[in-house]
VEXDREN-2710 file (C-alpha; in Angstrom, 1 decimal):
% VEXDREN-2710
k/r/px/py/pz
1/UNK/90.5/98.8/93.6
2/UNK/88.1/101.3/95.1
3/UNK/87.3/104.4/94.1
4/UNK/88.5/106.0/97.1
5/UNK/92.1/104.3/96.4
6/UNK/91.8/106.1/92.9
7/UNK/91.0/109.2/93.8
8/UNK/94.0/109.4/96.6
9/UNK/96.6/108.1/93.5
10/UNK/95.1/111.1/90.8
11/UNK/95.3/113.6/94.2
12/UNK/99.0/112.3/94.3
13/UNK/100.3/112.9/91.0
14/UNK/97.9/115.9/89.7
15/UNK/100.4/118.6/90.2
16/UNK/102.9/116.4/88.2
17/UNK/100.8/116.0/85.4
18/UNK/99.9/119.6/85.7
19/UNK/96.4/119.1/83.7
20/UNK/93.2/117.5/84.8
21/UNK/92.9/113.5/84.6
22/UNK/91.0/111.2/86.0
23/UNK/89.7/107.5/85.7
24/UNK/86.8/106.0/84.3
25/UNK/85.5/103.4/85.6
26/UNK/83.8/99.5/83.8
27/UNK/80.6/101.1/84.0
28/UNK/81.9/104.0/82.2
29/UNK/81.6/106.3/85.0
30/UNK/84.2/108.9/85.7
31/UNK/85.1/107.7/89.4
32/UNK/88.4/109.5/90.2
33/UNK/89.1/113.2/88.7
34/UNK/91.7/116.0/90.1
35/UNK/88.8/118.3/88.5
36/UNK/85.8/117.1/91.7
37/UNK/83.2/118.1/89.8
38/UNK/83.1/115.8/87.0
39/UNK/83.1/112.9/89.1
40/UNK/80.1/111.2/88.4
41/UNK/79.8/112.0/84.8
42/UNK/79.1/109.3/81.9
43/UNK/82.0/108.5/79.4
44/UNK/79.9/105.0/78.0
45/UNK/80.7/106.8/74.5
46/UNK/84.0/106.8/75.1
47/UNK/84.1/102.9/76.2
48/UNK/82.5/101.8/73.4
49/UNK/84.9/104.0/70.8
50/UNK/87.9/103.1/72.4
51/UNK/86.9/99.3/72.8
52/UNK/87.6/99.3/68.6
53/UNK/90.7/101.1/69.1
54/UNK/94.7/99.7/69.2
55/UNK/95.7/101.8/71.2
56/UNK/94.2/105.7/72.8
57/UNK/91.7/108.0/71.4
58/UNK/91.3/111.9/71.2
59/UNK/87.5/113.2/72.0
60/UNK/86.9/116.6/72.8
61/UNK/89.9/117.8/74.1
62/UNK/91.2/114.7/76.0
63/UNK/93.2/111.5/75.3
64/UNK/91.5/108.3/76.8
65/UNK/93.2/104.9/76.9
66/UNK/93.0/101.9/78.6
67/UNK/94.6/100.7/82.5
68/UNK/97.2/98.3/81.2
69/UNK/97.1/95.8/83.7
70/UNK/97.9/91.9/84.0
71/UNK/94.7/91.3/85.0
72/UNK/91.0/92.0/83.2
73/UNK/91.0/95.7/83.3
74/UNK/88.6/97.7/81.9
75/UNK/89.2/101.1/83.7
76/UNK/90.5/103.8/81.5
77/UNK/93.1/106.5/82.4
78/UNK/92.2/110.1/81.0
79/UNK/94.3/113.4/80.7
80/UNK/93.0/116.7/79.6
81/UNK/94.5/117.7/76.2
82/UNK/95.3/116.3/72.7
83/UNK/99.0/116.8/71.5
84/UNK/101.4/114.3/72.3
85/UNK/102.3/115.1/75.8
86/UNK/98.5/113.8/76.6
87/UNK/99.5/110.4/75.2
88/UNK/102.3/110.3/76.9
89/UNK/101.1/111.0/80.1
90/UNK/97.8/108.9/79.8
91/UNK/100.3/106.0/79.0
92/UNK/102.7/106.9/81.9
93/UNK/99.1/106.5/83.9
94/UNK/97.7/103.4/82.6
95/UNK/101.1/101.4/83.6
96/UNK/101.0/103.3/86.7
97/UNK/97.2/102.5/87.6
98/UNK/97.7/98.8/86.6
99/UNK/100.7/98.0/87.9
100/UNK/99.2/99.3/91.4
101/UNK/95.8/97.4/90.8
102/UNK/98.0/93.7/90.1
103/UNK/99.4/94.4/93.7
104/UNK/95.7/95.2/95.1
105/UNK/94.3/92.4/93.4
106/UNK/97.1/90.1/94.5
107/UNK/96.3/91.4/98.2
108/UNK/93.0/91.4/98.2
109/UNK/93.2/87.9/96.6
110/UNK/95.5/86.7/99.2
111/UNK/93.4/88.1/102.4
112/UNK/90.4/86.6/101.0
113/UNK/92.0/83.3/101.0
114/UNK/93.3/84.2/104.6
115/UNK/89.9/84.9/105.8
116/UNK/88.3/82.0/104.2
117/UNK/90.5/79.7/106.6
118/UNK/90.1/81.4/109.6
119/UNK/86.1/81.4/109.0
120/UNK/87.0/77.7/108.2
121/UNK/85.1/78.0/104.8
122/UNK/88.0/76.4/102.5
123/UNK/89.1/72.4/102.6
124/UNK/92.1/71.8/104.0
125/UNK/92.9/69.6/101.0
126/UNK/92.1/72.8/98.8
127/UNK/94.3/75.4/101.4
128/UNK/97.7/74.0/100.0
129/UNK/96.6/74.0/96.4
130/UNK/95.6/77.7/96.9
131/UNK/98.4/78.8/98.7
132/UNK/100.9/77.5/95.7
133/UNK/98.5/79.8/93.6
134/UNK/99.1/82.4/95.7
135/UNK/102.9/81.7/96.5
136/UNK/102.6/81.7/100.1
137/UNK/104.7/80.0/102.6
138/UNK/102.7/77.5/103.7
139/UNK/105.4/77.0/106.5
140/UNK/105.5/80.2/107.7
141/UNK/104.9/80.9/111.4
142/UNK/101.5/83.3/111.9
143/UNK/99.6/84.4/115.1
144/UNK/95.8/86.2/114.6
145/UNK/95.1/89.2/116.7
146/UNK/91.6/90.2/116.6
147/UNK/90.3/93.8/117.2
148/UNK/86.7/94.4/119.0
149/UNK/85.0/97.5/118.9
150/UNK/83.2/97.6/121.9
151/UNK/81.1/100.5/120.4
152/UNK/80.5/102.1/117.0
153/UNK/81.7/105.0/115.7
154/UNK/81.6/106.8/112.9
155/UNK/84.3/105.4/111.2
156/UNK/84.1/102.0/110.7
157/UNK/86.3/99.6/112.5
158/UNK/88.3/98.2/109.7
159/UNK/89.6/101.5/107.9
160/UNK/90.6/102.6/111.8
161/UNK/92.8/99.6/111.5
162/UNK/94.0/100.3/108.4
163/UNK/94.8/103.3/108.7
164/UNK/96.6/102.3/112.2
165/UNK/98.4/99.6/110.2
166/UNK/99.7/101.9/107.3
167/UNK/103.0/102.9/108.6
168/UNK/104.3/99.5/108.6
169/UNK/101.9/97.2/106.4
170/UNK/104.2/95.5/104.7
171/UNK/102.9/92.0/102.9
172/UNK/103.2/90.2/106.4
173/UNK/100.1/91.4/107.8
174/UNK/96.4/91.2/106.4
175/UNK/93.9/93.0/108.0
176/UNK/90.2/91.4/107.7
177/UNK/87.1/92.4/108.1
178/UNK/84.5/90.4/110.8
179/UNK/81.5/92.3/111.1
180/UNK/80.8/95.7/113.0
181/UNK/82.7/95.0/116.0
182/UNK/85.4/92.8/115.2
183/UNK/88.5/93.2/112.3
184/UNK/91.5/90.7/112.5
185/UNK/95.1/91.4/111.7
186/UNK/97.1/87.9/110.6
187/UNK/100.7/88.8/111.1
188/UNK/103.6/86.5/109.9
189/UNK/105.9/86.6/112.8
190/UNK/109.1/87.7/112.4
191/UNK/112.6/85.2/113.3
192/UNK/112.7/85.2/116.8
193/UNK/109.1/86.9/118.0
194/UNK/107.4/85.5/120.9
195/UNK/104.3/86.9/121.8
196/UNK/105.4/89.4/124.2
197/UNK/106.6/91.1/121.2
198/UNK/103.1/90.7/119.3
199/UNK/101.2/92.0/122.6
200/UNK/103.4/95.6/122.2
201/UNK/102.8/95.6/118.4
202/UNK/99.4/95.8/119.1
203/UNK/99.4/97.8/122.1
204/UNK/101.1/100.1/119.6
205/UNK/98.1/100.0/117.2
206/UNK/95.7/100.3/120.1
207/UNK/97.0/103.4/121.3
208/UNK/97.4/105.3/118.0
209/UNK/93.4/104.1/117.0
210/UNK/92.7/105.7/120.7
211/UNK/94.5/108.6/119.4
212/UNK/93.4/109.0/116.2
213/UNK/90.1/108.3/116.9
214/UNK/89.4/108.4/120.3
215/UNK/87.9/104.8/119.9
216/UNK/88.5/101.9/123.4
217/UNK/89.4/98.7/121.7
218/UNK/89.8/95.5/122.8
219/UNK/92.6/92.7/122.1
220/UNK/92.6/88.7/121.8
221/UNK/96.1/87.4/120.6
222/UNK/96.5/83.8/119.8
223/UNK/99.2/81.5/119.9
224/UNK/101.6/81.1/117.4
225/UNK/100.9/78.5/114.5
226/UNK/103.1/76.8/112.1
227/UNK/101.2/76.1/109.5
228/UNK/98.5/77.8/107.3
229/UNK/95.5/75.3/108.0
230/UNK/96.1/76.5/111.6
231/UNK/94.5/79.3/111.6
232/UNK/91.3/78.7/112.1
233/UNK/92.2/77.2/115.2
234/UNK/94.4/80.4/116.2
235/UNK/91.4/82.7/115.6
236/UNK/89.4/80.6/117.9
237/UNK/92.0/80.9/120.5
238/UNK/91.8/84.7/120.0
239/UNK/88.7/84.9/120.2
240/UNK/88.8/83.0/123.5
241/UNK/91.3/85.0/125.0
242/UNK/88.9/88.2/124.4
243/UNK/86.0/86.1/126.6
244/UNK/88.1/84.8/129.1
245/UNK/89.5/87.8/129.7
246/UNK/86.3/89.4/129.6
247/UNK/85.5/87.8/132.4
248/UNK/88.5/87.1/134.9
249/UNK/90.6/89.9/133.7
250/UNK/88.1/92.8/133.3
251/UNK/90.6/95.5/133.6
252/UNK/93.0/93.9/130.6
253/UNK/92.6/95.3/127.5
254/UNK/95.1/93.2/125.5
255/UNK/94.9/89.5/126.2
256/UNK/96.8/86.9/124.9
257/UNK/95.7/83.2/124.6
258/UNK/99.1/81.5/126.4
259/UNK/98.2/83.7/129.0
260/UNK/95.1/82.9/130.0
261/UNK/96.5/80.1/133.1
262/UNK/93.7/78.7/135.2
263/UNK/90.8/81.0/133.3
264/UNK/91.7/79.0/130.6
265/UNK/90.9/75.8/131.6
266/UNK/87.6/76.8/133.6
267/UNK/86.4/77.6/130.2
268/UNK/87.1/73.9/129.2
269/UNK/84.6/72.4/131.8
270/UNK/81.4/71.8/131.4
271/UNK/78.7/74.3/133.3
272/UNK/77.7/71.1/135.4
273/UNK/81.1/70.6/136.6
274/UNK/81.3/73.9/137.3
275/UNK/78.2/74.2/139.4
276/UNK/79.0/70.4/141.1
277/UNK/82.4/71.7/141.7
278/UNK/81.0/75.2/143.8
279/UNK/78.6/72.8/145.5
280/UNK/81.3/70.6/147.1
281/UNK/83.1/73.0/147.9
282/UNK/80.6/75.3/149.7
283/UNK/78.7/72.5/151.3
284/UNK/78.5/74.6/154.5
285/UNK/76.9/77.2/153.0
286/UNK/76.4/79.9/150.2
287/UNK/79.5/81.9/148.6
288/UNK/76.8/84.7/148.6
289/UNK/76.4/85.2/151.9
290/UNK/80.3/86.6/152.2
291/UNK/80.3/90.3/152.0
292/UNK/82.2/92.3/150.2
293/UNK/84.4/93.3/152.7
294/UNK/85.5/89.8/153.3
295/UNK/85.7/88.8/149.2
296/UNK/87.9/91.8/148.7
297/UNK/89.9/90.7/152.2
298/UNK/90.3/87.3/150.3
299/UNK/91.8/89.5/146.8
300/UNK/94.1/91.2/149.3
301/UNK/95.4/88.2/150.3
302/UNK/95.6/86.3/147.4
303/UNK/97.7/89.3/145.9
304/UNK/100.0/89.5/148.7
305/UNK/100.8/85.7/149.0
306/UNK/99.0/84.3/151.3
307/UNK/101.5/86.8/153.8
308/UNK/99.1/87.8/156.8
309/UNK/101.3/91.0/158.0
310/UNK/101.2/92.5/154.5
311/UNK/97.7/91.9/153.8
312/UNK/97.0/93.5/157.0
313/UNK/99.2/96.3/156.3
314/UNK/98.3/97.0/152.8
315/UNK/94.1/97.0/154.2
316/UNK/94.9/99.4/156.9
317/UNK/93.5/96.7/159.3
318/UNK/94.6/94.7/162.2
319/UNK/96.2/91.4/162.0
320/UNK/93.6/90.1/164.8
321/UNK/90.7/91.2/161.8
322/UNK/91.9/90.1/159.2
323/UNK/92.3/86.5/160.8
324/UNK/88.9/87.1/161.9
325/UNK/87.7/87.2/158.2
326/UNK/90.0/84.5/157.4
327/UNK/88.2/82.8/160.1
328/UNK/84.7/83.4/158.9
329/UNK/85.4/81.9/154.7
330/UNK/87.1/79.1/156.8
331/UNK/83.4/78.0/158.9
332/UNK/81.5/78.3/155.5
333/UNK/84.2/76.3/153.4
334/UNK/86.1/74.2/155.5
335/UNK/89.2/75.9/153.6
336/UNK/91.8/77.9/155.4
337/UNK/93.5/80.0/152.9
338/UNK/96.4/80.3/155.7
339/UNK/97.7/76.8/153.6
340/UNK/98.2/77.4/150.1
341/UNK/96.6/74.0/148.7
342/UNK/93.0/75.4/150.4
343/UNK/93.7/78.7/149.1
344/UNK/94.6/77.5/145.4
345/UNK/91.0/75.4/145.9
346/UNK/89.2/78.8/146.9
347/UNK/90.7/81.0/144.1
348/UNK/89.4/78.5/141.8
349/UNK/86.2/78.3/143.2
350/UNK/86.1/81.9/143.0
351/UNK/86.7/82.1/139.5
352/UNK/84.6/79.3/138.5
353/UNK/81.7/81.6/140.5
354/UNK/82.2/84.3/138.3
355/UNK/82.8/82.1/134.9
356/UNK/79.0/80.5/135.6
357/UNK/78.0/84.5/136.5
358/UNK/79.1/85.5/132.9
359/UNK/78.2/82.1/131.0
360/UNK/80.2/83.2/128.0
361/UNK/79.5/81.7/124.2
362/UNK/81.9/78.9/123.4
363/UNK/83.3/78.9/120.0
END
């Protein structure tokens, strides 16, 4: 457990105590105290005199004794005073302590072994023995929705998480941490949860870190596995989803890995495909020399269904020039986006322009 964790549990239950106690930690250090200012003070004495002792000791006005915990322990639990009400209460906070250090310890345990098998660091022969260790469901359905930070604050991206995350923890979601700018969240899905509902859960999360911290975030959701060893396959989708939609949906801040359509498989091909493909298709001449004008004509019209009237309608422009434009991608491609199978050809080519233009890292 960290120190922080201690200090917010003694915080919790000073004024029930109603004396000043505090933990020590295996280095003998006092690392939690409801009195601040002897944090940081040196108990080894007390270590090594209560190591020899059954059960607590009394030194200069305050009962020490061990954390009981399940595990190996060797915190000790401290409460000012030396009458029986000291022992009691350093007893009540031993099992207290160690009964919330098991539960830590069995979390952090169990999001170490998560993270091990999205990082793909564990054998997949080894994930099933570990996950009987553990008792999880190896069964269980699980989707990975991974957090980027596109800038650093000063709060790190993990505790923002957390801390966004705390309401409704639970055990069915373990937060990780992947560097500076990236922090995963592996959620066991619920009966009946599609990922519609995972894109508002973290919607959810992304607006109270943007209100919390004023921190931009964004959001790659992969699809949803059935089995433990596929994870490390759903954090790859994840993180594909975050690049592809970095770079056809610009404007998204959540994306989610089933939704990705075409995008998806332009970031399949091969680069030479790519730049064969744009070659055959613009054998007339260069995408580049379309202006503006006409490209966002071409979005206009794309977004409107190929429907001339609207497009026209929605640009403020006549019918006459828009069919003029129309006209003008039509000389340079040979494609006239007036019949859908030229026009599917041209979006295509159009994203496959700006999927070269970005060149993003594979996984």
């Amino acid at each position: 457990m960290s120190n922080r964790l201690f200090q917010s549990i003694i915080h919790q239950i000073k004024d029930a105590v109603g004396r000043t106690l505090g933990i020590i930690d295996e280095n003998g250090i006092v690392v939690a105290c409801s009195e601040l200012t002897k944090i940081g003070e040196s108990k080894q004495r007390i270590r090594e005199d209560l190591s020899y002792s059954a059960d607590y000791i009394v030194y200069e006005g305050y009962t020490y004794r061990f954390v009981d915990s399940t595990a190996k322990c060797d915190c000790i639990a401290f409460v000012e005073g030396d009458d029986t009400h000291a022992a009691r209460m350093t007893e009540l906070i031993s099992i207290f302590i160690g009964n919330m250090k098991n539960l830590y310890d069995e979390k952090y345990d169990k999001t170490s072994f998560i993270k091990s098998i999205i990082l793909d660091n564990i054998l997949p022969s080894d994930i099933y023995i570990k996950s009987n260790e553990l008792h999880f469901s190896n069964e269980a359905k699980r989707v990975v929705v991974v957090f980027r930070f596109p800038s650093f604050g000063d709060t790190p991206a993990y505790e923002m998480v957390g801390e966004a995350l705390s309401d409704g923890a639970g055990d069915s979601n373990y937060v990780i941490n992947i560097g500076e700018q990236d922090v995963v969240i592996v959620r066991e899905t619920q009966q009946n949860e599609e990922i519609e509902d995972i894109e508002k859960f973290a919607k959810k999360l992304q607006d109270k870190i943007a209100e919390i911290y004023s921190a931009k975030t964004l959001i790659g959701i992969s699809s949803i596995v059935g089995n433990l060893k596929d994870l490390a396959k759903a954090y790859k989708e994840a993180k594909i989803a975050l690049e592809v939609g970095k770079v056809f949906d610009i404007e998204k801040p959540i994306m989610s890995y089933e939704n990705l359509g075409i995008g998806r498989l332009i970031y399949q091909l091969p680069t030479t495909l790519c730049e064969i493909f744009l070659q055959e298709v613009f054998k007339k001449g260069s995408l580049e020399s379309l202006d503006l004008e006409t490209l966002t004509t071409v979005q206009s019209f794309f977004e409107n269904n190929l429907n001339v009237s609207e497009t026209s309608r929605k640009l403020f422009v006549h019918r006459n020039t828009l069919v003029y434009r129309l006209e003008k991608i039509r000389k340079l491609s040979g494609l006239d986006l007036r019949e859908f199978d030229h026009a599917v050809t041209f979006k295509v080519a159009l994203m496959v322009k700006k999927y070269l233009a970005n060149k993003p890292t594979k996984f």
